[in-house]
C-alpha positions in Angstrom: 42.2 68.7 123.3 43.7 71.6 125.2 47.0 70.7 122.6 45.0 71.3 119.6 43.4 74.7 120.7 47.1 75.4 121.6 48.7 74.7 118.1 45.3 76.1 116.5 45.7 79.3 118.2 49.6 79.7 117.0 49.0 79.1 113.4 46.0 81.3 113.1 48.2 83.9 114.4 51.6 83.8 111.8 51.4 87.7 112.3 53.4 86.8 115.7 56.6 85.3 114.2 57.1 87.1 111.2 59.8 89.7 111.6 58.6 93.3 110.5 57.6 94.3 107.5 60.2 97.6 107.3 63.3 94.7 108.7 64.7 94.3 105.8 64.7 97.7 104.6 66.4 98.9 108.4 69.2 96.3 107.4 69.5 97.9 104.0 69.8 101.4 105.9 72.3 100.0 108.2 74.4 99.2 105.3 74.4 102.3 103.5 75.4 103.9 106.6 78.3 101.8 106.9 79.5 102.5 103.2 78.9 105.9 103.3 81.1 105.9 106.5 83.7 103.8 104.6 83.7 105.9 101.7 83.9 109.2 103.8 87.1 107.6 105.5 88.7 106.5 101.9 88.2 110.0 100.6 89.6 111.8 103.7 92.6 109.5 103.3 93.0 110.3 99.3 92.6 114.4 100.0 95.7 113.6 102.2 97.5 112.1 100.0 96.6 114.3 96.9 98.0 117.3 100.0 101.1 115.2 100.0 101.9 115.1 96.1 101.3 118.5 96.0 104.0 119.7 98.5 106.5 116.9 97.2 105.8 117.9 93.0 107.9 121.0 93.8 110.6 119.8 95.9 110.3 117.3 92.4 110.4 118.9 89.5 113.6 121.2 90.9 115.6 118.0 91.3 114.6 117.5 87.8 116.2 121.1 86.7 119.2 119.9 88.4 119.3 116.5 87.0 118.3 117.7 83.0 122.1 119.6 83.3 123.6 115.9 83.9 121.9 114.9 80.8 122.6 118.3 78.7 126.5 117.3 79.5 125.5 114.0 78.5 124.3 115.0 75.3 127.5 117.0 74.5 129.9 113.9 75.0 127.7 111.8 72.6 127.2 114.6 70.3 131.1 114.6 70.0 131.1 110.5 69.6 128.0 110.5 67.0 130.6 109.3 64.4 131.4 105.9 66.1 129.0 102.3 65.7 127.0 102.3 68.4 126.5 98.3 67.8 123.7 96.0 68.2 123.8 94.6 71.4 121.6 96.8 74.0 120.7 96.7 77.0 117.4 97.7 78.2 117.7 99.9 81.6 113.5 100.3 82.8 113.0 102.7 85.2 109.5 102.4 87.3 109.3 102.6 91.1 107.9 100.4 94.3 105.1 102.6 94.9 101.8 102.2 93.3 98.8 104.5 93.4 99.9 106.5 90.6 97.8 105.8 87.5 99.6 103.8 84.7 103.1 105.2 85.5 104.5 101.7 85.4 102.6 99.9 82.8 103.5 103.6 80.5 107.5 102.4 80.5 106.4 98.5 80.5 104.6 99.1 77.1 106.9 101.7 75.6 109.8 98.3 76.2 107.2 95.8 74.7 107.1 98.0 71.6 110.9 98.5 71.8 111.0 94.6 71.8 108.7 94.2 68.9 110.2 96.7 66.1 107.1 98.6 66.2 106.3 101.8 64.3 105.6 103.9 67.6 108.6 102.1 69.2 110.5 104.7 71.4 114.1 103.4 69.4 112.4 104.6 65.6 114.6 103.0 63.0 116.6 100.6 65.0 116.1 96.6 65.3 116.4 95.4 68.4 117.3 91.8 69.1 114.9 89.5 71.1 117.2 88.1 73.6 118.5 91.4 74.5 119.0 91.8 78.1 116.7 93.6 80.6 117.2 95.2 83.8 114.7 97.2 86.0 114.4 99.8 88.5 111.5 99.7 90.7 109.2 96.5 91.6 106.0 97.5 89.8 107.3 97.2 86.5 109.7 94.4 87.3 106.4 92.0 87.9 105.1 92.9 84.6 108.6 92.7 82.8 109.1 89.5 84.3 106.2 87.7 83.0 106.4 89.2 79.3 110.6 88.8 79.2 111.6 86.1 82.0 114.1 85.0 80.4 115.5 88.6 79.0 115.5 89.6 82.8 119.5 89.9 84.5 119.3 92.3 87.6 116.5 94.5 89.9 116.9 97.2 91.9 114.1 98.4 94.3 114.5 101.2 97.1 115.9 103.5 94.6 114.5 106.7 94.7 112.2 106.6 97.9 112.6 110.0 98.5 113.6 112.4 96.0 117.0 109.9 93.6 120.2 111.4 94.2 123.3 110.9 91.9 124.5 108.3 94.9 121.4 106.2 93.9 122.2 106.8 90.1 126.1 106.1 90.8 125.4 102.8 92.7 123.5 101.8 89.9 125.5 102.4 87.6 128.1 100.5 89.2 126.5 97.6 89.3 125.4 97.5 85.7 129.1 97.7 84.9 130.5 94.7 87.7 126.7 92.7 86.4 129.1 91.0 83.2 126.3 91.5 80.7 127.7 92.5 77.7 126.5 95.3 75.9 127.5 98.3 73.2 125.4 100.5 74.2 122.7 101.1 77.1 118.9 102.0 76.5 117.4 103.7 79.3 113.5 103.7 79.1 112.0 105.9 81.3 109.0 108.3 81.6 109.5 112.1 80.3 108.0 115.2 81.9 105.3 116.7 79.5 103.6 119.3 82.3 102.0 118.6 85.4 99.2 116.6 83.9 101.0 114.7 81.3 103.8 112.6 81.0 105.1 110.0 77.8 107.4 106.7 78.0 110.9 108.2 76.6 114.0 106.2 75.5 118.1 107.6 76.3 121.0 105.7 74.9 123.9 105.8 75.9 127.0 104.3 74.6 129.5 102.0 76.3 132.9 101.8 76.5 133.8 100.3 73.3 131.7 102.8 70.8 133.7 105.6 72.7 136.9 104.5 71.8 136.2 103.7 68.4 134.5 106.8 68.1 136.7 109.6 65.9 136.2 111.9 67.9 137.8 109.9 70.9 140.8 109.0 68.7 142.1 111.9 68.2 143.5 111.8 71.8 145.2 109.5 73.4 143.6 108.2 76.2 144.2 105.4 78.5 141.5 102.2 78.7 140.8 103.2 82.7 140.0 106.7 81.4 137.8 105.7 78.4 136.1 103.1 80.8 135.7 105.7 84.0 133.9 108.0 81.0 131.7 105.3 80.2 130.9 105.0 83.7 130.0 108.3 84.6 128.2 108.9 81.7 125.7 106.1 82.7 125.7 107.4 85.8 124.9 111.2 84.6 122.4 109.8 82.3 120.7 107.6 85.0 120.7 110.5 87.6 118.4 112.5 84.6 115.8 109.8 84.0 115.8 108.9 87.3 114.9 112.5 88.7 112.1 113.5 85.5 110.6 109.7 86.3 110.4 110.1 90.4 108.8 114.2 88.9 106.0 112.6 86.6 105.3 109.9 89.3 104.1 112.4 91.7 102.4 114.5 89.6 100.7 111.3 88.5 99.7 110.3 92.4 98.6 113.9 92.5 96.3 113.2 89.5 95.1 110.2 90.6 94.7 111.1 94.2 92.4 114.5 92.5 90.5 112.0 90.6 89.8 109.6 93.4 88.8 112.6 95.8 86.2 113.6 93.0 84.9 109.9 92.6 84.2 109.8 96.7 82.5 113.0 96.9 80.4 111.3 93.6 79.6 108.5 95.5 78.8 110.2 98.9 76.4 112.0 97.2 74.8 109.4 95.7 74.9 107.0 98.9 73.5 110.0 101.4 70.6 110.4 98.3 69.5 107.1 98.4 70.6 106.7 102.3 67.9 109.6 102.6 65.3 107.9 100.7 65.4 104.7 102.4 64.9 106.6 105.7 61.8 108.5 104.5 60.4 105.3 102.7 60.9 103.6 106.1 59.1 106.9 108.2 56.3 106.8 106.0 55.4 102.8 106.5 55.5 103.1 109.6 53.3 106.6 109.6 50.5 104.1 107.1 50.8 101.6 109.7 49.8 103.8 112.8 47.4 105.9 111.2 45.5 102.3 110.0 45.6 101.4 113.1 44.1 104.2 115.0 41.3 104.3 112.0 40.7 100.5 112.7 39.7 100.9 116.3 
């Protein structure tokens, strides 16, 4: 008998185990707080990192004056060997980076080679057919994942830790080196890279330069004789010249595009604090006035 009052008592009472009526709104509180907290962290991080950009996009864009007079004496060489074939066999030279966090720096050059690839009207080579087996090589890691899954079979050589820091001719040199001792073939060497519009803006550019072969059958070449090491040291260098110019306008519009993105994801945290600490607010009061209604009905029940 005394065990049925017991159990009788404990179910006419449920009030006793249920959990409050404002837990699950503390718990919801709780984890607005911890997002907000997140998000304040994440934005303290990208205002740092936007700092950063901003003291390197100088330091940037006057190793990109230096390198735009390798490619000026670039353009004088060719402009005297316009009258030779240039040929059909190209190879395809993408310059990205390993660093991400930039906007679609990477995917900008990976596109601009797709349309390259497919003859297209916007293609950065206007007027010239370009051969689907023609052979790919890539600077940078970002674009070489997305290269490699459209053109796996196109792809002959990598490079990654080039240009770290602000590229140097070394980096452009060693480069170019290996290109030559890689044994692809090749007339002529298409260098797609990203061009320097102004600090906001940047487009996917093509450079070609010619190899060994249409300089010496070039007229104005033959009208001096020159040895083979020669004509092949000048193909060299020119690679290298042109290499050290792309490479130095890409590294410029990469920072200025971390710089823009960094900005943009500064902005989208301060968005999103604000909203979070507005509704973060209004949970709080919701939860001060339910518990206000609950103590003032209890004081007018007794």
């Amino acid at each position: 008998m005394f065990a049925r009052r017991t159990v009788a008592r404990v179910v006419a009472q449920p009030s006793l185990l249920a959990a409050p009526s404002n837990a699950r709104n503390m718990a919801t509180l709780r984890e607005i707080e911890l997002r907000l907290k997140s998000v304040r962290n994440i934005e303290k991080i990208t205002k740092s990192m936007k700092m950063i950009a901003s003291t390197k996009l100088a330091k940037a864009q006057r190793a990109m004056q230096a390198g735009k007079l390798y490619g000026e004496a670039n353009a004088e060489v060719f402009e005297t060997a316009k009258e030779g074939a240039t040929g059909s066999k190209k190879l395809f030279l993408v310059i990205s980076s390993d660093k991400g966090l930039c906007g679609g720096i990477h995917s900008s050059v990976t596109k601009a080679t797709r349309r390259a690839f497919n003859n297209a009207p916007d293609s950065p080579l206007p007027g010239v057919s370009v051969e689907p087996d023609s052979p790919v090589m890539v600077i940078g890691d970002k674009s070489k994942a997305q290269i490699s899954r459209v053109y796996p079979n196109n792809l002959r050589l990598t490079f990654n830790q080039i240009g770290r820091d602000v590229p140097t001719f070394a980096d452009a040199a060693s480069v170019a080196d290996l290109v030559v001792k890689s044994g692809v073939e090749y007339d002529s060497v298409v260098i797609i890279y990203n061009s320097f519009v102004s600090a906001i803006s940047y487009e996917a550019a093509a450079m070609e330069v010619k190899g060994e072969k249409a300089l010496k059958e070039s007229e104005g070449f033959k009208k001096y004789e020159m040895e083979d090491d020669f004509t092949k040291d000048l193909a060299e260098f020119s690679l290298a010249n042109a290499l050290y110019s792309a490479l130095t306008e890409a590294h410029s519009c990469e920072i200025s595009a971390r710089r823009n993105a960094m900005d943009n994801a500064s902005k989208n945290a301060g968005d999103m604090i604000g909203s979070l600490t507005m509704q973060y607010n209004r949970g709080r009061q919701a939860a001060i006035t339910n518990e206000l209604v609950d103590i003032i009905t209890g004081a007018s029940a007794l």
